[in-house]
C-alpha positions in Angstrom: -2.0 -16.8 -13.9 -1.3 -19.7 -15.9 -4.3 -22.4 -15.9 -6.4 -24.2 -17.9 -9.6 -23.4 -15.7 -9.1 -20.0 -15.6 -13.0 -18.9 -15.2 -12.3 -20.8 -11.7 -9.5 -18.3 -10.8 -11.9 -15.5 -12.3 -14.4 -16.4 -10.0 -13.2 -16.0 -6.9 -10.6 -13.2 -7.7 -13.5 -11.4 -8.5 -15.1 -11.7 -5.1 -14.1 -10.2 -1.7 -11.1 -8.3 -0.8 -9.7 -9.4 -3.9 -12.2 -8.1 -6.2 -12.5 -4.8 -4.5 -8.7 -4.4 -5.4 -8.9 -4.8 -8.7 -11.9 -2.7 -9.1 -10.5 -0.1 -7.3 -7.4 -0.9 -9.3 -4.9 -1.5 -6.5 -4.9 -5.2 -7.6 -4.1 -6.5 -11.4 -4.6 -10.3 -10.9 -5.1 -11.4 -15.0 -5.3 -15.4 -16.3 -4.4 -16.9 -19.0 -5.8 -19.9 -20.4 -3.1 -22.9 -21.6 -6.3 -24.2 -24.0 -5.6 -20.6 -25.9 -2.9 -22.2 -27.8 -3.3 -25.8 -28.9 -3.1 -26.4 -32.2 -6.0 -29.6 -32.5 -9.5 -29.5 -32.7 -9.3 -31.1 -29.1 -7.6 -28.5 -27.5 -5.5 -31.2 -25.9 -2.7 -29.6 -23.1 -1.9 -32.9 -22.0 -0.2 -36.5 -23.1 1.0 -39.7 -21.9 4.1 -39.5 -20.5 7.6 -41.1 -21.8 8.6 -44.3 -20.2 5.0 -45.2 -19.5 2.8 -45.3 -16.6 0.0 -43.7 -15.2 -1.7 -40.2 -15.8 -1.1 -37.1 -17.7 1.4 -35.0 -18.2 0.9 -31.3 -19.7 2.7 -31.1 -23.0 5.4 -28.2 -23.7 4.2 -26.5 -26.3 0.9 -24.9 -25.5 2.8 -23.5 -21.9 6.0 -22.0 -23.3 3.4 -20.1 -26.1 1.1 -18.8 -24.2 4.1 -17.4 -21.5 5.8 -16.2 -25.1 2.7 -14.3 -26.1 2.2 -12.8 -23.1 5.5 -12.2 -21.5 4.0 -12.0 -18.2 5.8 -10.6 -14.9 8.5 -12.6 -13.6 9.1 -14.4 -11.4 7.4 -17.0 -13.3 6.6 -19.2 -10.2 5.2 -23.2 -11.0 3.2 -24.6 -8.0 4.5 -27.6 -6.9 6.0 -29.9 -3.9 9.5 -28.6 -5.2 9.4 -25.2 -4.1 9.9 -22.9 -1.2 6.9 -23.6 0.9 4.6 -20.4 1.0 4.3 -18.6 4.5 3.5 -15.3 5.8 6.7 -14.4 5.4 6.8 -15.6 2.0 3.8 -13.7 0.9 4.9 -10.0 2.1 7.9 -10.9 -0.5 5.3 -11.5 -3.1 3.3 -8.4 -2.1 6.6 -5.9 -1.9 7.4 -6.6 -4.9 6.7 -5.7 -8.4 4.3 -8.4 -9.4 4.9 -12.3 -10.3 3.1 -14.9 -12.1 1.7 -18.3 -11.4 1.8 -21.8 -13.9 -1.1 -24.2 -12.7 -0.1 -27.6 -13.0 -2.3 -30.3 -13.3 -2.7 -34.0 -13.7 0.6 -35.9 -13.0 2.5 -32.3 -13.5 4.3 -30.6 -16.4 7.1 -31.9 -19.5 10.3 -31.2 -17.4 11.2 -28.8 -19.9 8.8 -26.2 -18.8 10.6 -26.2 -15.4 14.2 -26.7 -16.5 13.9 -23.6 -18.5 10.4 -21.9 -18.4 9.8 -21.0 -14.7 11.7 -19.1 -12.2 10.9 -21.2 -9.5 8.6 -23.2 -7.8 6.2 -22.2 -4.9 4.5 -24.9 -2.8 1.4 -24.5 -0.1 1.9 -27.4 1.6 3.1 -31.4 1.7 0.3 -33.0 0.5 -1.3 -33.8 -3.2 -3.8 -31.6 -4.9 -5.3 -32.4 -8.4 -3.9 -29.0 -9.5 -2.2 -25.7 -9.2 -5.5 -23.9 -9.4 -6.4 -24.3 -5.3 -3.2 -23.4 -4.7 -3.4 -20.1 -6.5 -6.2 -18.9 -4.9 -4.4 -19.8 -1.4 -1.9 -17.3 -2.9 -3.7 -14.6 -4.8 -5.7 -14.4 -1.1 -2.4 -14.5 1.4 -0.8 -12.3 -1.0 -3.1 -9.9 -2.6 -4.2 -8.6 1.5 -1.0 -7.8 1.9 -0.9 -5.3 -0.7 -1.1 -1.6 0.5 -4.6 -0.6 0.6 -6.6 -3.6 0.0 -7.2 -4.4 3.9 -9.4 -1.5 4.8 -7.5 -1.1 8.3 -3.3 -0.8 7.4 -2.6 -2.1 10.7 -5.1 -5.6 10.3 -2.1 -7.4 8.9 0.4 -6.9 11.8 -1.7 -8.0 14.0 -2.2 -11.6 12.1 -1.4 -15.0 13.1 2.2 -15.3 11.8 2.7 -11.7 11.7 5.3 -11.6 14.5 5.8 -15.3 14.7 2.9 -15.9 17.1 -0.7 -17.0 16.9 -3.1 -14.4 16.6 -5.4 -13.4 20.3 -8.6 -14.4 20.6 -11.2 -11.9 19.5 -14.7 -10.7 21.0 -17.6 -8.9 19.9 -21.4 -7.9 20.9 -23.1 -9.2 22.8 -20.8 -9.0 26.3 -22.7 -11.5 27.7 -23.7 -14.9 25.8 -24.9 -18.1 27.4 -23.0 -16.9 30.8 -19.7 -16.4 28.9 -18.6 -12.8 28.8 -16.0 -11.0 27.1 -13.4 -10.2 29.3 -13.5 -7.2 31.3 -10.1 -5.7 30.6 -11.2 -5.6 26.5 -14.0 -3.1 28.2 -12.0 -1.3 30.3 -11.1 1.3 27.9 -7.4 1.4 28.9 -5.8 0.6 25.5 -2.0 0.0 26.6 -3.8 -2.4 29.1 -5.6 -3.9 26.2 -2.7 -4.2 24.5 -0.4 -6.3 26.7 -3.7 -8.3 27.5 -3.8 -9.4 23.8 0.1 -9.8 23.7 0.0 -12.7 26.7 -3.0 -13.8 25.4 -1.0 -14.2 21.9 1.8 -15.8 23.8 -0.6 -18.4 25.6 -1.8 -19.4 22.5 1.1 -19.9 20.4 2.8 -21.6 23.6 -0.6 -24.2 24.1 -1.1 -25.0 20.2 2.0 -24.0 18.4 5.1 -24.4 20.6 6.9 -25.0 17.8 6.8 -21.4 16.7 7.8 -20.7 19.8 11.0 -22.4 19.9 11.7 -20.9 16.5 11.9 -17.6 17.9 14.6 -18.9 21.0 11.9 -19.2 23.7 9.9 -16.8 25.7 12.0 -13.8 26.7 12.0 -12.4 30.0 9.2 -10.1 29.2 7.2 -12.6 27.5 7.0 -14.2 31.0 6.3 -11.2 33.0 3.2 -10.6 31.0 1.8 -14.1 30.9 2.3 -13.8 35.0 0.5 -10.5 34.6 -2.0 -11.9 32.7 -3.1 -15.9 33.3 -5.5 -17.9 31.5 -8.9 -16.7 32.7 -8.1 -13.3 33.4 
């Protein structure tokens, strides 16, 4: 991880799922800071851009040296409203692979230079503006660094995910049954697991089909047996 705040990327990489990975060394998540290698007493990373206007942009030189030094894993991936936009999908990409690397941008971006022949790529979280890359690589240390084999205490916690299959997740209940007059319901304390288990499927499929249709259409509709189990099991059941 490329960044200029890189004791903010420490800091929560160090907590949490993450941080149990990399003590139990499943996880090598390691930054960099940009600041390492300016030249000036100011430690600047950033100028006025060409042309005019307003902002900063980060300057070449203290990016492509401190990639240089380190010749970090590639891809080298700059976050940014360019690239592919992250998603589960996405993420088990990152995670089945053999490791990437993140550039943080910041102010009004980066000298062009550092993408036209730096990067790999660019990855994006999202349309909408951020004052730098640093939220943005926490969104994907965490979506990615679950994924990774052993870092979820329960292997089978990430298939049954929102997104995992292209639905929503199903709602989830714990103790006490009863709270306020609103109980869990009674098929999750039935102790019939395949029963469970199409319960949570229509329950899944409800979801998705009430909040996210459009995930729905992007898997052709609800099949035959998608239908037969919401019939089996409606809302309230």
């Amino acid at each position: 991880m490329f960044t200029i705040f890189p004791d903010l990327i420490e800091g929560f990489a160090g907590k949490s799922l993450l941080g149990k990975g990399r003590e139990r060394g499943l996880l090598d998540i390691r930054t960099h800071d940009l600041r390492s290698q300016t030249q000036d007493p100011h430690r600047s990373v950033d100028d006025s851009p060409f042309g005019g206007g307003a902002g900063m942009v980060l300057m070449p030189e203290p990016i492509f040296a401190a990639v240089e030094q380190v010749d970090p894993p590639r891809p080298l991936l700059l976050l940014g409203p360019a690239g592919r936009t992250l998603d589960q999908s996405v993420a088990r990409e990152l995670a089945a692979g053999d490791g990437f690397s993140l550039l943080c941008g910041r102010y009004e971006g980066v000298d062009a230079r550092v993408v036209d022949h730096l990067v790999d790529g660019e990855l994006s979280i999202g349309d909408y503006v951020l004052g730098g890359g640093e939220v943005a690589a926490l969104v994907v240390l965490e979506a990615v660094g679950r994924l990774v084999p052993g870092v979820m205490g329960n292997a089978t916690s990430a298939d049954e995910e929102s997104f995992s299959d292209g639905l929503l997740e199903y709602p989830h209940y714990t103790r006490p049954a009863t709270f306020r007059d609103w109980e869990v319901p009674d098929v999750l304390r039935s102790g019939d697991h395949a029963r469970v288990a199409r319960w949570r499927r229509a329950r899944s499929l409800a979801r998705t089909v009430r909040s996210r249709p459009d995930l729905i259409e992007a898997r052709g509709g609800l099949s035959a047996e998608d239908e037969v189990l919401l019939a089996e099991f409606p809302e309230g059941s």
